[in-house]
DRENTOR-898035 format. One line per 2 residues: number of its first residue (from 1); for each residue x negated, y, z negated of C-alpha. Coordinates in pm, whole numbers, plus 50000, padded with zeros to 5 digits. Each point is the difference from the previous one (the first is absolute). Example, Ala and Ser with C-alpha at 12.3 -4.5 7.8 and 13.67 -1.06 7.14 Angstrom:
BEGIN
1) 48770 49550 49220 | 49863 50344 50066
END
This chain:
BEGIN
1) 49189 53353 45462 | 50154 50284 50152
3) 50229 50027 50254 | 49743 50212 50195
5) 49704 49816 49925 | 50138 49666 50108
7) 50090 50170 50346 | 49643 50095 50066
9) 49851 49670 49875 | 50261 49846 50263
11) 49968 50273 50290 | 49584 49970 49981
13) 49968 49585 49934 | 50241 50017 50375
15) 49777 50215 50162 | 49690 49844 49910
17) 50150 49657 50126 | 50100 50145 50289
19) 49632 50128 50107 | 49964 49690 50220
21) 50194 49780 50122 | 49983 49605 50059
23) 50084 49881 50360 | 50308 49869 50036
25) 50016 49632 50233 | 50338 49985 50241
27) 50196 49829 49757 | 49987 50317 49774
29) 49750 49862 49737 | 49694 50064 49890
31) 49707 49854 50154 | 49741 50038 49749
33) 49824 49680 49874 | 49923 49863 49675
35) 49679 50182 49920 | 49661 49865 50201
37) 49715 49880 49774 | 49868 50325 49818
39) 49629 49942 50119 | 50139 49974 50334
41) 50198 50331 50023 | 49660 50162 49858
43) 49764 49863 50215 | 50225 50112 50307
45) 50027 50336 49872 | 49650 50056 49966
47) 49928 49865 50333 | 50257 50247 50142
49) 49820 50274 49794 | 49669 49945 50139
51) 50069 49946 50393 | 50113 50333 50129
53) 50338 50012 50224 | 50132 49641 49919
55) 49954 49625 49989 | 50139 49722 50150
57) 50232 49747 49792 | 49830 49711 50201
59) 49620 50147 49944 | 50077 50047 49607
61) 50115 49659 49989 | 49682 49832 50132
63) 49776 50243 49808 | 50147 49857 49632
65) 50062 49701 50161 | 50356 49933 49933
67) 50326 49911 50183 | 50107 50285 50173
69) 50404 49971 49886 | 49748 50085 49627
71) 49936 50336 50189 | 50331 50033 50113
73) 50148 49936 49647 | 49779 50233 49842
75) 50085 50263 50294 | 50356 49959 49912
77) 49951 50033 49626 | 49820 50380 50049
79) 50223 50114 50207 | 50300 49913 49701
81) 49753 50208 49793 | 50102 50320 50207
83) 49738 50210 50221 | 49651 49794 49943
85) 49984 49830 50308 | 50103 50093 50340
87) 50053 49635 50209 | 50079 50012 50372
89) 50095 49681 50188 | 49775 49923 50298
91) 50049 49651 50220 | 49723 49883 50189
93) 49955 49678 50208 | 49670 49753 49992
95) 49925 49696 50129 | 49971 49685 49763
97) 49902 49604 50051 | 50274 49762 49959
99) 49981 49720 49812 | 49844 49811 50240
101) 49809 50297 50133 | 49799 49999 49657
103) 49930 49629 49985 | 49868 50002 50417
105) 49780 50333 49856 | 49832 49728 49733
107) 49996 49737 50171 | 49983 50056 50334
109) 50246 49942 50324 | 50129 49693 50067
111) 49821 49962 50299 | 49661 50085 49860
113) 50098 49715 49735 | 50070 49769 50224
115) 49686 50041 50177 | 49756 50021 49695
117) 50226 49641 49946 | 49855 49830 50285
119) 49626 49840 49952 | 49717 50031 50277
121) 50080 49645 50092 | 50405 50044 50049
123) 50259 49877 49778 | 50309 49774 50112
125) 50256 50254 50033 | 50246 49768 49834
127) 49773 50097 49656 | 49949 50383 50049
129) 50423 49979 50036 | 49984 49733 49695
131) 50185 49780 50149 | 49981 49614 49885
133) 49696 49854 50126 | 50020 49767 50378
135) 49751 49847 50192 | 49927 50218 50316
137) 50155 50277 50081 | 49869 50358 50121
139) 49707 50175 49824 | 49954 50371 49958
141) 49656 50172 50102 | 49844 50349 49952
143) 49939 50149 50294 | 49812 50272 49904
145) 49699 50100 49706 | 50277 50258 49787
147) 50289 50186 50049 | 50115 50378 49854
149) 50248 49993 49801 | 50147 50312 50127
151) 50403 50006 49819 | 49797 49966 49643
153) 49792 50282 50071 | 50283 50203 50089
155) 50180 49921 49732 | 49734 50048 49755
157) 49968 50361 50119 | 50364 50054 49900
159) 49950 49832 49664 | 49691 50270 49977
161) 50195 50282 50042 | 49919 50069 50378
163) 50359 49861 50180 | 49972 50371 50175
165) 49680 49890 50186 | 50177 49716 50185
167) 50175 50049 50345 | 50350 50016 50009
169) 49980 49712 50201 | 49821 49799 49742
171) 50254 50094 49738 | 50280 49879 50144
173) 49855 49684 50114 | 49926 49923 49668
175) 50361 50098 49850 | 50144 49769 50288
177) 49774 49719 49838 | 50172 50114 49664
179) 49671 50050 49874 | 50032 50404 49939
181) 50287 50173 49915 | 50097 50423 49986
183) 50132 50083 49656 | 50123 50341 49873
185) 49803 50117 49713 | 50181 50271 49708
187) 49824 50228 49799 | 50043 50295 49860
189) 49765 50298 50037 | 49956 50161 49631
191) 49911 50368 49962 | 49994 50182 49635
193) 50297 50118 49903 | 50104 50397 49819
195) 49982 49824 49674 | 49696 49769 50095
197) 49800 49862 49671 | 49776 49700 49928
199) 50167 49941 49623 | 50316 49810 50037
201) 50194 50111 49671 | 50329 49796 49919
203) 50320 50173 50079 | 50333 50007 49750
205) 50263 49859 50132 | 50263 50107 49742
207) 50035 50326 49776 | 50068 49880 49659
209) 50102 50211 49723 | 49731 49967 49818
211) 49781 50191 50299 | 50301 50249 49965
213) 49943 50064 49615 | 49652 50009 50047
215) 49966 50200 50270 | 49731 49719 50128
217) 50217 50006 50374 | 49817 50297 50033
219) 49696 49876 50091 | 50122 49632 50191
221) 50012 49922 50355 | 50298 49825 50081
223) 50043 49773 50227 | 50221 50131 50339
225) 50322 49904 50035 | 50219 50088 50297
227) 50414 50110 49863 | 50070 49958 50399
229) 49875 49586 50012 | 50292 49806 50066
231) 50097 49647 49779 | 49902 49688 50064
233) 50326 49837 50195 | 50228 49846 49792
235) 50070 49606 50050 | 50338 49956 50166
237) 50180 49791 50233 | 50010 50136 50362
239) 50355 49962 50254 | 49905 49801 50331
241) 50051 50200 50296 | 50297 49783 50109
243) 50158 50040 49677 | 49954 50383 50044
245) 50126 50003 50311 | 50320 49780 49940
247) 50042 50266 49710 | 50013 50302 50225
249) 50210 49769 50280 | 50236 49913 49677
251) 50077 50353 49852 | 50082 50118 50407
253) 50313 49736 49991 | 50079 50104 49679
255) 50024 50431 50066 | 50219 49852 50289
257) 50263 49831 49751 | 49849 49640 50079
259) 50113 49720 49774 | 49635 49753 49923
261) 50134 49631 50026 | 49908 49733 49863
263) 49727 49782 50158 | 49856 49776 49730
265) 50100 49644 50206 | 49734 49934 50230
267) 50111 49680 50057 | 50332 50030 50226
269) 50253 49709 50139 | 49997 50005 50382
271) 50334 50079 49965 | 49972 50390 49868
273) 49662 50048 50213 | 50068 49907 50345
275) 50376 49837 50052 | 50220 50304 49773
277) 49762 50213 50239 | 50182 49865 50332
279) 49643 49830 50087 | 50073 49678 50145
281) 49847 49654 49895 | 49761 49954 50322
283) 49855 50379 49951 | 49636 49968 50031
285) 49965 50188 49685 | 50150 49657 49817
287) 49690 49854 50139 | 49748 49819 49740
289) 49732 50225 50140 | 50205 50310 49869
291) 50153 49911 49719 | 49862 49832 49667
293) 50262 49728 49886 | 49995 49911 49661
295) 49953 49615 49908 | 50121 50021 49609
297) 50261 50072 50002 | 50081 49984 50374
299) 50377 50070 50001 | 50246 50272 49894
301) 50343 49886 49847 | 50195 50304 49884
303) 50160 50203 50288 | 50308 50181 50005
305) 50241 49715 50211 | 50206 50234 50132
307) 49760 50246 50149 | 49774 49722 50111
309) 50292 49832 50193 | 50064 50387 50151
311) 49587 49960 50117 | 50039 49683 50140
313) 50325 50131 50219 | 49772 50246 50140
315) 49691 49814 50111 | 50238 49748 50112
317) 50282 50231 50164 | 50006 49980 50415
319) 49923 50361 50051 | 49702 49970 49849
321) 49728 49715 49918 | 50256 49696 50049
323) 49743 49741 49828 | 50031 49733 49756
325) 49928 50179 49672 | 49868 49822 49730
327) 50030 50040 49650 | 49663 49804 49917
329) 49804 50245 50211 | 50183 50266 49784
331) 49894 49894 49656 | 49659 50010 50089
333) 49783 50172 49741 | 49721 50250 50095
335) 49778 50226 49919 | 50209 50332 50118
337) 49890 50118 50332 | 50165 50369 49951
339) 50120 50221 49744 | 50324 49963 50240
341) 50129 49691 49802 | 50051 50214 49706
343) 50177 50223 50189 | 50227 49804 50131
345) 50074 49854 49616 | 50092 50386 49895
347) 50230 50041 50301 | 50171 49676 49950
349) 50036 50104 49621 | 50142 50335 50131
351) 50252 49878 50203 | 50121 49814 49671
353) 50135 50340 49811 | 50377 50080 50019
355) 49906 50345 50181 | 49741 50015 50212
357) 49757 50285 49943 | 49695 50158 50187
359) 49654 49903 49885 | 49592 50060 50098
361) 49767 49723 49885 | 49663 49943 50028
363) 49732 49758 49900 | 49664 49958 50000
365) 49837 49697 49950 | 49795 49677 50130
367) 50067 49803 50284 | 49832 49658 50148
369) 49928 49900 50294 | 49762 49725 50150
371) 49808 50240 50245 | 49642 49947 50125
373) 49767 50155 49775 | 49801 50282 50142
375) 49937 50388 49938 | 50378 50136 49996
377) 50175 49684 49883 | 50018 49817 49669
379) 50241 49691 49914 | 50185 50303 49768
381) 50005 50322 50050 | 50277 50288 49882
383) 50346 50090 50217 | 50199 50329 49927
385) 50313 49991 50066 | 50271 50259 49957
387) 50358 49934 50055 | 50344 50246 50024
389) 50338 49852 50022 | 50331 50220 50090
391) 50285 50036 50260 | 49883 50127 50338
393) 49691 50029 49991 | 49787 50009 50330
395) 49683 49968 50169 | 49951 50379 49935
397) 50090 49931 49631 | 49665 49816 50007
399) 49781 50199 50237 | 50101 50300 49732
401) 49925 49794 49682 | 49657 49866 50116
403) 49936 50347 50108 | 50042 50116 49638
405) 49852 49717 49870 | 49671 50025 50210
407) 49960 50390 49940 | 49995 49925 49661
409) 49677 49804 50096 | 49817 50287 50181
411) 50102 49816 50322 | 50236 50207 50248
413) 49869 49871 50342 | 50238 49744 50108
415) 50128 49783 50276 | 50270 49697 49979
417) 49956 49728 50240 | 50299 49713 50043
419) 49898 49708 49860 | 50156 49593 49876
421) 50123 49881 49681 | 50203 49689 49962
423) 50197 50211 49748 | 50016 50392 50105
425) 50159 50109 50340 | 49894 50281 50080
427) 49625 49937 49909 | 49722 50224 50056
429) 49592 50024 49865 | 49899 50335 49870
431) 49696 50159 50126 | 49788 50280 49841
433) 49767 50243 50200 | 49658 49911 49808
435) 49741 50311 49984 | 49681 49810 49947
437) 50087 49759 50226 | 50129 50226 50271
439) 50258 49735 50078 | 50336 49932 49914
441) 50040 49633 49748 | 50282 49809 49851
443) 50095 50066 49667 | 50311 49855 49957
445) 50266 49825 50140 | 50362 50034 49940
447) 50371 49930 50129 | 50408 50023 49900
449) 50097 49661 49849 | 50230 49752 50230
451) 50356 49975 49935 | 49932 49621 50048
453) 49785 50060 49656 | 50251 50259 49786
455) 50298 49852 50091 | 49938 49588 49802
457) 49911 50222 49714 | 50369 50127 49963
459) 49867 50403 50104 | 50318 50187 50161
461) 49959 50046 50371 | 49944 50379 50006
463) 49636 49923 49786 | 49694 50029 50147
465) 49644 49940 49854 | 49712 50209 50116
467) 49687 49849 49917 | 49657 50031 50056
469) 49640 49836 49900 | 49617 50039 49985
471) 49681 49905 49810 | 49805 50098 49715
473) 49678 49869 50134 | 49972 50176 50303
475) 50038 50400 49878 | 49804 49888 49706
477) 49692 49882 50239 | 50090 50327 50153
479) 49932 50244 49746 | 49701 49829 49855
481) 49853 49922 50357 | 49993 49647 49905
483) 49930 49740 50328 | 50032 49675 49792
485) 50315 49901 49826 | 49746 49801 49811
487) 49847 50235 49838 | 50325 50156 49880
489) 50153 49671 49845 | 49802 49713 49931
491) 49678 49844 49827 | 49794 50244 50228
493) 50181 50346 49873 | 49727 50240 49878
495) 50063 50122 49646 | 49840 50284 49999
497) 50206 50079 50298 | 50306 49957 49779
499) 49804 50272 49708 | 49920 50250 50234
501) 50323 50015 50249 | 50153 50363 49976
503) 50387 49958 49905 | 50200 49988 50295
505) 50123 50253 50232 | 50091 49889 50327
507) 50111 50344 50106 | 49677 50143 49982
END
């Protein structure tokens, strides 16, 4: 075929498929059906060609007697065809019986039952409520000829059509009885189309080259396809939102020369997690309703005997706690209470180089804790942490830093209030000016690193260690406006939730 040719065989089979076009449903794919029983579509199209203006979905239905989702289907199927048909959706409301609505309509109310029930002469009542069978007891009596049975004539006027007739007052009493209910009705109202016909002829799908050589596409309708419809989505995993959060919260510590560490040991001797941390035995924190020990195995052996003798000094030392430390308390396993522990492993491994040189860590990772259980805390949950070590730094070394550090997060309202640690001094919580809240909230907490810490490890005097600390959980229920923790982590987490949350921009 010639060039030519071919490109006019191609330019007229696209316009002719793109006379019409199918509707498209809001995930981007077609919504027409599989095609509706042919006698069906006919008999609908001759109905609309006969009644002038339009017919009701509903009314068609009844008429031919078939499901009305038959109508819809067949609706659906002309409209794929192109111009036939013109549907418009219409919603309506009736009133219907319910289930027990109908069977009170057959067989009457369950008063009027009860009183058909009873004889001319009485019945014990312990029969009419078939109970077993006693001697004596009360007997039940009509005490008048007949009675109307007023709620089954009411509801048989619904069931025939005439619900409108009752009082509003009437209606409702019944729906309080459950015995009538308000449902929303959907139809479509169906007009002829610009390319209305009662002959339904099949539609090509394809243009084979057979049509082309013939020149028998000429004279077939193709079916319409839209070039703008999108795919169907492909299968693929989906990132939680924490995960995409702790990405963006990871690549911020690493454009500011952060060094990740590593935090694959949950479980922690008490040792590196509270005692290398100048927290003393007694802390609260040490407590069994803080901290979960480990049974199996329930003791750490391998400690560096030099630095833990320099520990000891310190918690034992006049000047400071003067108690009797124990070195039973101290190999205590755990599950780690704070990312902190690791922290104070990298420092101590710093202080072991020949030449001491400046570093920025960070890690994020899981911590436990035995909390109470309720919407903002979980046993686990996530701590950031990002550290700096290097001679002289100060307090404003840190209030610059976290400045840095936060704008990097969209946030630039803050405010430092003094705070405790066992193991920073100064100390102070960071708080951020929240817009939707129109308050100001915690959303970190941070401090410079004791002497009574750095110095054990073997750091020279003139270091200091800036660090600071917050979760993952909280700006994560943030940005999602999630109230329950549970429903971020946990059997109760939504998956869909996890499909359709945007990635993660906490700047926006």
């Amino acid at each position: 075929m010639r060039p030519q040719v071919y490109e006019e065989v191609l330019a007229r089979f696209v316009t002719s498929r793109r006379r019409s076009w199918p509707e498209i449903s809001s995930g981007g794919q077609r919504s027409d059906r599989s095609m509706a029983d042919t006698g069906v579509l006919e008999s609908l199209l001759r109905r609309v060609e006969k009644v002038d203006g339009g017919v009701d979905s509903q009314d068609v239905a009844v008429i031919l007697n078939v499901d009305h989702q038959v109508i819809v289907g067949a609706v659906k199927s002309l409209q794929a065809l192109g111009d036939v048909i013109s549907a418009e959706q219409r919603s309506s409301k009736r009133w219907e019986l319910t289930a027990e609505g109908a069977e009170i309509a057959d067989k009457g109310s369950h008063e009027a039952q009860v009183f058909n029930a009873i004889p001319e002469d009485g019945l014990p009542q312990n029969q009419l409520m078939k109970l077993p069978s006693s001697r004596g007891g009360p007997r039940v009596f009509r005490m008048v000829e007949s009675v109307e049975d007023s709620v089954r004539g009411r509801l048989l006027q619904v069931k025939g059509g005439g619900a409108s007739q009752l009082a509003e007052k009437e209606r409702n009493e019944l729906k309080k009885r459950k015995l009538l209910t308000e449902v929303t009705v959907k139809s479509y109202w169906i007009t002829k189309g610009d390319s209305f016909s009662t002959t339904i002829t099949k539609q090509e799908t394809e243009l084979t080259p057979e049509m082309i050589a013939s020149g028998s596409w000429k004279s077939k309708g193709f079916k319409p396809y839209n070039f703008e419809a999108m795919g169907v989505a492909l299968d693929c995993g989906h990132l939680h939102p924490l995960l995409k959060v702790r990405t963006q919260f990871r690549q911020i510590f690493l454009e500011m020369g952060f060094t990740e560490m590593p935090t694959n040991n949950y479980i922690e001797s008490s040792f590196w997690n509270f005692d290398s941390l100048f927290q003393p035995q007694q802390h609260p924190a040490r407590d069994q309703h803080d901290t979960f020990f480990i049974s199996d195995p329930a003791l750490a052996h391998d400690f560096p005997q030099d630095y833990l003798e320099r520990v000891k000094r310190v918690h034992t030392s006049q000047l400071w706690y003067k108690y009797d430390w124990k070195i039973e308390e101290a190999q205590k396993n755990i599950l780690r209470t704070h990312t902190t522990a690791v922290s104070a492993r990298m420092l101590y491994r710093l202080a072991q180089q020949e030449k001491f040189t400046p570093v920025k860590y960070f890690s994020i990772d899981r911590v436990f804790r035995s909390e109470t259980l309720d919407a903002t805390h979980l046993a686990e949950f996530h701590q950031i942490e990002g550290v700096v070590a290097d001679y002289g730094l100060t307090l404003g070394d840190l209030m610059g830093v976290l400045h840095q550090f936060f704008t990097k997060l969209g946030i630039t309202k803050l405010r430092f209030k003094p705070a405790f640690n066992p193991y920073t001094e100064p100390s102070m919580e960071v708080f951020s000016y929240h817009e939707g809240l129109k308050k100001w909230v915690e959303v970190g907490n941070s401090g410079i690193f004791r002497p009574e810490m750095l110095l054990p490890m073997g750091l020279p005097e003139g270091v200091s260690v800036i660090a600071w600390g917050l979760s993952l959980e909280r700006p994560t229920m943030i940005k999602y406006g999630i109230n329950n923790i549970r429903e971020l982590v946990g059997h109760k987490v939504n998956l869909q939730m996890v499909y359709d949350s945007p990635v993660c921009r906490l700047d926006s």
